[in-house]
Structure formats: C-alpha cells, structure tokens
N, CA, C and O of each residue as an XYZ file, in Angstrom:
516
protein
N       4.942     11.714      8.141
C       4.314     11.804      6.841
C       2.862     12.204      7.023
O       2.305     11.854      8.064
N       2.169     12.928      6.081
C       0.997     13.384      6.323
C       0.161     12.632      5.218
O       0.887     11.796      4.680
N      -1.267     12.639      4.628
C      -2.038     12.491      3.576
C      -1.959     13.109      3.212
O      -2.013     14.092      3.952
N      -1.688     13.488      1.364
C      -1.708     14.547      0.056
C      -3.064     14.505     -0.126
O      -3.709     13.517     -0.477
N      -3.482     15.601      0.119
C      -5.000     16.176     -0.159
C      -5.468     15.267     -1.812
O      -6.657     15.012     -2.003
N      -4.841     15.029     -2.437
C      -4.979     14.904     -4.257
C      -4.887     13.411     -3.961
O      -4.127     12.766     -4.683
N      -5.379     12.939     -3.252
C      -5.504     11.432     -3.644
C      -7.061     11.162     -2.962
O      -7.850     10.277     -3.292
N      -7.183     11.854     -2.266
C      -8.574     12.008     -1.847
C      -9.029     11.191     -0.432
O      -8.341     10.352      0.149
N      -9.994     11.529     -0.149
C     -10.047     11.361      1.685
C     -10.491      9.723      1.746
O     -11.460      9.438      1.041
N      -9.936      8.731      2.446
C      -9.825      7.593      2.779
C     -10.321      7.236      3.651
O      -9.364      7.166      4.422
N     -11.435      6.815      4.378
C     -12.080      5.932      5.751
C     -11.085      5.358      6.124
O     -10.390      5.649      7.098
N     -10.926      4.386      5.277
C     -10.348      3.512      5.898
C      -8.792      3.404      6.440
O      -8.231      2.717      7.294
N      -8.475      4.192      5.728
C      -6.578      4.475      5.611
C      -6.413      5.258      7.203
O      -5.426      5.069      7.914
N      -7.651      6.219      7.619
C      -7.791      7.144      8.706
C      -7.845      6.017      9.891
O      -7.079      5.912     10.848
N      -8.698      5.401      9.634
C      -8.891      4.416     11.127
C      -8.114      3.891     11.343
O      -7.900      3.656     12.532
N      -6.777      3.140      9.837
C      -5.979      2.258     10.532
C      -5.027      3.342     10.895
O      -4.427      3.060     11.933
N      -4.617      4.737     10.273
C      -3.496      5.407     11.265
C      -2.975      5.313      9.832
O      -1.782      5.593      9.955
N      -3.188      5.100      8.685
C      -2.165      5.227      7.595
C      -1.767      6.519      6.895
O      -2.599      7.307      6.443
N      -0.524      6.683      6.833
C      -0.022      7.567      6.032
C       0.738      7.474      4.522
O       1.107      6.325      4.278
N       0.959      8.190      3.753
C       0.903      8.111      2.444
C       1.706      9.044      1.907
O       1.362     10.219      1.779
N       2.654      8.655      1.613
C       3.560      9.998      0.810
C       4.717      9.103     -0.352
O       5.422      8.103     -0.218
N       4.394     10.291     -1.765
C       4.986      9.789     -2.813
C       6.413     10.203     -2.842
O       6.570     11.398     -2.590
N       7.377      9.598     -3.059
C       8.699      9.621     -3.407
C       9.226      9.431     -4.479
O       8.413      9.159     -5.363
N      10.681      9.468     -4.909
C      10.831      9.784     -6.214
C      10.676      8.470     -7.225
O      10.500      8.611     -8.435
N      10.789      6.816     -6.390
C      10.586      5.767     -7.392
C       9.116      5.146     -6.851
O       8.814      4.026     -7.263
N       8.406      5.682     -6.149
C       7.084      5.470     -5.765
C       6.079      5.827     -4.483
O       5.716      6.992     -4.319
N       5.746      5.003     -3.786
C       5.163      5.465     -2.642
C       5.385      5.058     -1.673
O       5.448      3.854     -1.922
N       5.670      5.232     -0.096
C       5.433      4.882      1.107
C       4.061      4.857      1.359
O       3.244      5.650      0.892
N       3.769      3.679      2.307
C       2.827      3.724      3.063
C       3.078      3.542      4.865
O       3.734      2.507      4.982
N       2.866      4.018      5.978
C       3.404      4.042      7.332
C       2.363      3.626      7.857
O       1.312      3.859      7.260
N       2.316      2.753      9.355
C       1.269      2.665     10.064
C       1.900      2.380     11.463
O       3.049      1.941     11.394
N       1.427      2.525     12.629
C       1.862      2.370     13.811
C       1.504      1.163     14.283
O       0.965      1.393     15.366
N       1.501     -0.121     14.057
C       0.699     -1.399     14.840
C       0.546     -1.448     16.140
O       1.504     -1.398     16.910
N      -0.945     -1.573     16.600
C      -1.224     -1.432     17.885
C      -2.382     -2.565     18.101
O      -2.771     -3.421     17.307
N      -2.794     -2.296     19.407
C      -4.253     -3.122     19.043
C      -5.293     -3.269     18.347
O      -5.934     -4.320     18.312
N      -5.560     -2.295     17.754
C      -6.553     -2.290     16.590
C      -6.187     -3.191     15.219
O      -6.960     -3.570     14.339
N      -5.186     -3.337     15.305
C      -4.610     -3.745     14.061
C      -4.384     -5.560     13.684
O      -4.396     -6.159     12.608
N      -4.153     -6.113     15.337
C      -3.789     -7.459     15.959
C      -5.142     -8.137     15.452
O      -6.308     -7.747     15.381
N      -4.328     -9.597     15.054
C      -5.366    -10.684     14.978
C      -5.013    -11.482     16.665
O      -4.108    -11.303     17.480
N      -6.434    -12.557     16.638
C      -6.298    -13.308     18.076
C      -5.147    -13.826     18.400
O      -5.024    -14.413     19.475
N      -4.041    -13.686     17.466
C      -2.535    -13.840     17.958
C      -1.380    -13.400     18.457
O      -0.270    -13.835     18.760
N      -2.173    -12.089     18.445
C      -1.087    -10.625     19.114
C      -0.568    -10.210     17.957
O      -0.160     -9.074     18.199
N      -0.245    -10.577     16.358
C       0.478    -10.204     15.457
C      -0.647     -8.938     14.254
O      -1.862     -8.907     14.446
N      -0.285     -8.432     13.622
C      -0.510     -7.287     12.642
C      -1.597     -8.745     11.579
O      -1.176     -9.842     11.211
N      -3.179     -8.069     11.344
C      -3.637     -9.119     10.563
C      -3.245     -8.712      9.294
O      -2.832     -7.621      8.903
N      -3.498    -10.089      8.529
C      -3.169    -10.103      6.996
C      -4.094     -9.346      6.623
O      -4.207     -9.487      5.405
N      -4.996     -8.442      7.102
C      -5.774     -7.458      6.201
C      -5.474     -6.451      5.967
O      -5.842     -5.710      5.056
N      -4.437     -6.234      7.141
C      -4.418     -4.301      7.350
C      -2.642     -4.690      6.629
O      -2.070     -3.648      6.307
N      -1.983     -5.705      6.428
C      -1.276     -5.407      5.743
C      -1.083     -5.603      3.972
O      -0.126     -5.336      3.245
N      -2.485     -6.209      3.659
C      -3.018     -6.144      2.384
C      -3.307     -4.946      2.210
O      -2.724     -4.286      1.351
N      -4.370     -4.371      3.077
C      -4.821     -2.814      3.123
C      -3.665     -1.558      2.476
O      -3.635     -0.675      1.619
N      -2.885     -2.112      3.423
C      -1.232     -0.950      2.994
C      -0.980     -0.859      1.825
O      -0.886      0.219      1.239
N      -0.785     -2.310      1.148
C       0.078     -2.228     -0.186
C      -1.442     -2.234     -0.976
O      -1.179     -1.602     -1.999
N      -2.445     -2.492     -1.029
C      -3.382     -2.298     -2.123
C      -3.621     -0.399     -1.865
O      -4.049      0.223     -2.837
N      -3.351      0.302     -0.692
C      -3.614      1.302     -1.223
C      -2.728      2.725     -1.502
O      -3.047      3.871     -1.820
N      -1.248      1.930     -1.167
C      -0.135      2.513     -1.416
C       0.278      2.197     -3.560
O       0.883      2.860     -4.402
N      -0.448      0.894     -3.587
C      -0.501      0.862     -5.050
C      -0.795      1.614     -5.959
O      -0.220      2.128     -6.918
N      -2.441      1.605     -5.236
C      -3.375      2.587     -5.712
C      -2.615      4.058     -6.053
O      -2.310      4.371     -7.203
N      -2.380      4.838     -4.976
C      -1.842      6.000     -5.083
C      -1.038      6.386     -6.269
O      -1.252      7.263     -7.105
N       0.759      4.816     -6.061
C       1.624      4.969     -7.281
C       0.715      4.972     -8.872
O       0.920      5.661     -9.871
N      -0.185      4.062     -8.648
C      -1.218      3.779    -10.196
C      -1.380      5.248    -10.126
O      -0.251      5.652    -10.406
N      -1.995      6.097     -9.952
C      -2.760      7.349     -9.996
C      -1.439      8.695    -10.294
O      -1.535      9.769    -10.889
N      -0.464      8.157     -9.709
C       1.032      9.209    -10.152
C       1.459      9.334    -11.277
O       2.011     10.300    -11.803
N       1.043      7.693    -11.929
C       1.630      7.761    -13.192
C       0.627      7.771    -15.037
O       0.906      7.685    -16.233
N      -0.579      7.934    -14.154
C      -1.665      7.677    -15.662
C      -2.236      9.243    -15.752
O      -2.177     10.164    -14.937
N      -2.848      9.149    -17.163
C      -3.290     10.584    -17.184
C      -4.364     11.507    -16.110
O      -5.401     11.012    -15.668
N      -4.017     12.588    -15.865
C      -5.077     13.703    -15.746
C      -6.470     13.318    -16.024
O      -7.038     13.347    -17.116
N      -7.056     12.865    -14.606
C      -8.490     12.866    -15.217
C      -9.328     11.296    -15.303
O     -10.517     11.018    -15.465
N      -8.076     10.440    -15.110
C      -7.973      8.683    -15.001
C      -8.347      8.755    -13.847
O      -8.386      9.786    -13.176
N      -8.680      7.594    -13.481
C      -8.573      6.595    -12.144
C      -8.339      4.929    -12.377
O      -8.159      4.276    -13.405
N      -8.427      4.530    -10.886
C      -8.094      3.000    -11.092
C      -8.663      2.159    -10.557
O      -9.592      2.601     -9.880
N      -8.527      0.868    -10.524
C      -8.918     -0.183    -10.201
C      -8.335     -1.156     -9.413
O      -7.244     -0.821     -9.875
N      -8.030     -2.093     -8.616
C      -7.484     -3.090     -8.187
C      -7.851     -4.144     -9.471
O      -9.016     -4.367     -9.801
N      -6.503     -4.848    -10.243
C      -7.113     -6.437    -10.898
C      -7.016     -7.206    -10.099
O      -8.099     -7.727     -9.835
N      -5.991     -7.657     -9.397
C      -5.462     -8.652     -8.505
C      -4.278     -8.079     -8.164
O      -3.777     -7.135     -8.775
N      -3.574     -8.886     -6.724
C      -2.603     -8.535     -5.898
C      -2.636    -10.057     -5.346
O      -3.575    -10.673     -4.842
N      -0.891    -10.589     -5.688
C      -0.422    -11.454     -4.771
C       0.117    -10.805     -3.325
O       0.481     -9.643     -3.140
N       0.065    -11.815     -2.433
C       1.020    -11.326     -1.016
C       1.329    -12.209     -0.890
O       0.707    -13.232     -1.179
N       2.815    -12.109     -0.230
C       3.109    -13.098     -0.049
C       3.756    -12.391      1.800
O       4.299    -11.311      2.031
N       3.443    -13.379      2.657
C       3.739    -13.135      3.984
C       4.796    -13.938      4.651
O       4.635    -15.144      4.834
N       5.652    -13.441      4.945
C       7.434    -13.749      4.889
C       7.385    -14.470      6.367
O       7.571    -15.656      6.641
N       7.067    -13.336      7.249
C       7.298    -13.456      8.893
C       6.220    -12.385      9.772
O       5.972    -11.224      9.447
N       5.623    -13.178     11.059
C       4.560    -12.165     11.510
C       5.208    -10.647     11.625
O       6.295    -10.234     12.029
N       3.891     -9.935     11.017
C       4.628     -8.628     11.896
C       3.601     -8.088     13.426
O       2.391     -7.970     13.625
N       4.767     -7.883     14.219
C       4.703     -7.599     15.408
C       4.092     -6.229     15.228
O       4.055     -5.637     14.149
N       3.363     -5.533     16.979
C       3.137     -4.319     17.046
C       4.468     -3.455     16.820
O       5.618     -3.882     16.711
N       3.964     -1.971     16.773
C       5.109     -0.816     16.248
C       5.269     -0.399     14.792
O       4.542     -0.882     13.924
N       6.097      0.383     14.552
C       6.242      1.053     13.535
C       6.149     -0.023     12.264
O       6.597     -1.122     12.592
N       5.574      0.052     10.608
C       5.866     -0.512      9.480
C       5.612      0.129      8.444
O       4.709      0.958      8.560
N       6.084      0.039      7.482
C       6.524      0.311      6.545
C       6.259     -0.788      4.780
O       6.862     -1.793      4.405
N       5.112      0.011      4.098
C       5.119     -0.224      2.454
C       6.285      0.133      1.639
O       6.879      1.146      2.008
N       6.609     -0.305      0.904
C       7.575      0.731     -0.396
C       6.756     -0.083     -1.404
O       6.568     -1.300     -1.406
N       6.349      0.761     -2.180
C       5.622      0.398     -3.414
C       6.194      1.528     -4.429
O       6.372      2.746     -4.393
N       6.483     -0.083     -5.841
C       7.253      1.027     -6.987
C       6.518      0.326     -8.046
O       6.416     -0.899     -8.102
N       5.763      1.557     -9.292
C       5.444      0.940    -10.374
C       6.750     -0.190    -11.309
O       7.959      0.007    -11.183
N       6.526     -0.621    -11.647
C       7.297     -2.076    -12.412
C       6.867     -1.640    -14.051
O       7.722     -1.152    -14.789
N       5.814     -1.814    -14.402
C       5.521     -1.500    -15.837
C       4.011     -0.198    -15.481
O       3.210     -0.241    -14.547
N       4.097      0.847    -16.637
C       3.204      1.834    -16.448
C       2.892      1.692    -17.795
O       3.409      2.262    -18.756
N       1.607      0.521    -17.756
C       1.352      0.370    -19.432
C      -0.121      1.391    -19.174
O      -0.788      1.738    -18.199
N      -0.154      1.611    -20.649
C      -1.586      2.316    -21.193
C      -3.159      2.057    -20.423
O      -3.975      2.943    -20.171
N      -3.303      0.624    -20.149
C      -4.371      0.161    -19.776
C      -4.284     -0.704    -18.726
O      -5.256     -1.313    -18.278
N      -3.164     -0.792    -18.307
C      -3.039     -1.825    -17.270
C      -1.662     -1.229    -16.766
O      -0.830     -1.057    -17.657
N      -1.207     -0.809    -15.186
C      -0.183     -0.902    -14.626
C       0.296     -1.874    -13.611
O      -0.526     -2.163    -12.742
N       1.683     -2.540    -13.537
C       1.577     -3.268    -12.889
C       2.718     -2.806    -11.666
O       3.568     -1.946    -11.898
N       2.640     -3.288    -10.751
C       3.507     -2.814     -9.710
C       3.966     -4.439     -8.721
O       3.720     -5.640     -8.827
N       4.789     -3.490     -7.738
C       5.892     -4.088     -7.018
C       5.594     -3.417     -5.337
O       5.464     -2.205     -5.166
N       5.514     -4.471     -4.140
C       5.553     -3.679     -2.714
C       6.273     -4.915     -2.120
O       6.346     -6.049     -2.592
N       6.787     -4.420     -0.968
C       7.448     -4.912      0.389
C       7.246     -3.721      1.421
O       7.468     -2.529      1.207
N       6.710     -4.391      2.748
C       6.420     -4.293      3.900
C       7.658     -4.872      4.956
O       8.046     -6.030      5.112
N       8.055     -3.772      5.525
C       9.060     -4.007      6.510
C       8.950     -3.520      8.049
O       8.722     -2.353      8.366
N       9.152     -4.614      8.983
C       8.671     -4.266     10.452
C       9.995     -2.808     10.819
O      10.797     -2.243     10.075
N       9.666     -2.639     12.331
C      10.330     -1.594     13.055
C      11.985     -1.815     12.674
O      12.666     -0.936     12.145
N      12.432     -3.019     13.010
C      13.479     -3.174     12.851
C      14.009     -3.651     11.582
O      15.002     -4.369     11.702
N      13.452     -3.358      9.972
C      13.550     -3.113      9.157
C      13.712     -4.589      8.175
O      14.084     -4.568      7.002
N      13.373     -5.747      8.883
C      13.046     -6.749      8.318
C      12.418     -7.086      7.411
O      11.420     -6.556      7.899
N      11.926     -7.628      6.198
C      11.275     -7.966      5.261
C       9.971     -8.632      5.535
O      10.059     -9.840      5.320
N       8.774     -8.250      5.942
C       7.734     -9.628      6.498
C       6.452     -9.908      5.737
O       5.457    -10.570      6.030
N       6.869     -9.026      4.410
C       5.690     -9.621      3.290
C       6.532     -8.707      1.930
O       7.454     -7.892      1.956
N       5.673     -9.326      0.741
C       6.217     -8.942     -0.533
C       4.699     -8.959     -1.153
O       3.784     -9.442     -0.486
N       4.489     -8.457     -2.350
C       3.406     -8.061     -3.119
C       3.835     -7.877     -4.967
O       4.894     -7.453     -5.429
N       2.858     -8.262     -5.570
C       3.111     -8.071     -6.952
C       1.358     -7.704     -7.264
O       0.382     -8.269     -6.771
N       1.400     -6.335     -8.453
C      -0.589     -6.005     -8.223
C      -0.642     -5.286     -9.596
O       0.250     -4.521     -9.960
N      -1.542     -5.523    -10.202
C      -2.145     -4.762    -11.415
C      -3.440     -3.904    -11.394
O      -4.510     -4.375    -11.010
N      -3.331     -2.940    -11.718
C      -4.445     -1.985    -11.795
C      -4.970     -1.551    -13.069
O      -4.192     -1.135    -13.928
N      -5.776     -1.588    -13.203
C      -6.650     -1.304    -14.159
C      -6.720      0.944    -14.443
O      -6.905      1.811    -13.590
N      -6.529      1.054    -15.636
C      -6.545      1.991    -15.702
C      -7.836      2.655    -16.025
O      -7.509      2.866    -17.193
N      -8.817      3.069    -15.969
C      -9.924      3.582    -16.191
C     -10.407      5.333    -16.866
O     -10.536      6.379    -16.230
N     -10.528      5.151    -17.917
C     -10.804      6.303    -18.662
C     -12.696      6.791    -18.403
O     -13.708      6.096    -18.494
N     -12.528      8.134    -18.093
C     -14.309      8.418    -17.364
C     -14.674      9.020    -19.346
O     -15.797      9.401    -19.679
C-alpha cells in the first residue's frame, strides 16, 4: 500500500512506516512493528497503535464530508484486547454514522497472524473553513 497524495503529507505516519489506503467500506491502515515502535516490554506501544486508528479515522472522516471540509479528533475509545507483538498489523476503520457535523466511526487492529488485539470507537468533528 502506498500514501494517497489527497490526504496530505504526514510526519508522523512517515516515521512510524504507516501506510494508508481507502477501500470500498473504509480505510486500512498497515505498519511493520519493529523497534521503533516497542515499549520497555518488547510489545507495539499503546501510542503508535492509537496513532493508527486516530489517523486511519481521520482519512475515512475526510472520504465522506464535503469538498473543501476538514476534521477534527472529538474523542476515541481503545480498547486493548492482547499485546501486539513485532511484525506485520493491520487498522480496518469503517465510518458507522456520517452525520452533518459530527462523524462517528468504528476500528480494529489485527496482529500478523490476524488476531484481534485492540478495538476503537471515535468521533470527528466536521469543520466548515
């Protein structure tokens, strides 16, 4: 998967190795877990897998509001199932409701071997310039 030029250039998404591509009920987000990524426990930290789904959200928010919008983070639950280990993982993030002023969405994060090891529920703020 590559970055879509139209969502615009990311620091941070670059350093962790994230990739980003929209599909037909929402978005992937991909990352390779390595050392950069590990808390002092050898496991994937709870940031960089907050990181994923707040900005795999982001993206779906931006697929579905008008031309010319942007967004916001309101809040995002996580909920963290089982550590994830180094190697391949995986976001699926799908809008849930695509209201006027507020969208709300849906993610799960799944390790290499396709396990479930966090869930997410997030609202974004729709922003008219």
């Amino acid at each position: 998967m590559s970055e879509e030029p139209q969502y615009g250039y990311f620091p941070l998404g670059e350093f962790l190795g994230m990739s980003l591509e929209t599909v037909s009920d929402g978005v992937v987000a991909e990352i390779d877990i390595g050392p950069k990524h590990l808390n002092p426990n050898g496991v994937a930290h709870g940031g960089v897998i907050f990181t994923m789904l707040d900005t795999a959200m982001g993206k779906a928010t931006m697929e579905v509001i008008p031309d010319g919008c942007f967004c916001a983070t309101i809040e995002i639950q996580t909920r963290f199932l089982r550590p994830l280990m180094p190697g391949p993982c995986v976001a699926k993030v799908t809008v849930t409701k695509p209201g006027r002023t507020i969208v709300h969405l849906g993610g799960e994060v799944f390790d290499a071997a396709e396990r479930l090891v966090a869930t997410a529920s997030g609202s974004f703020s729709v922003i008219t310039p």
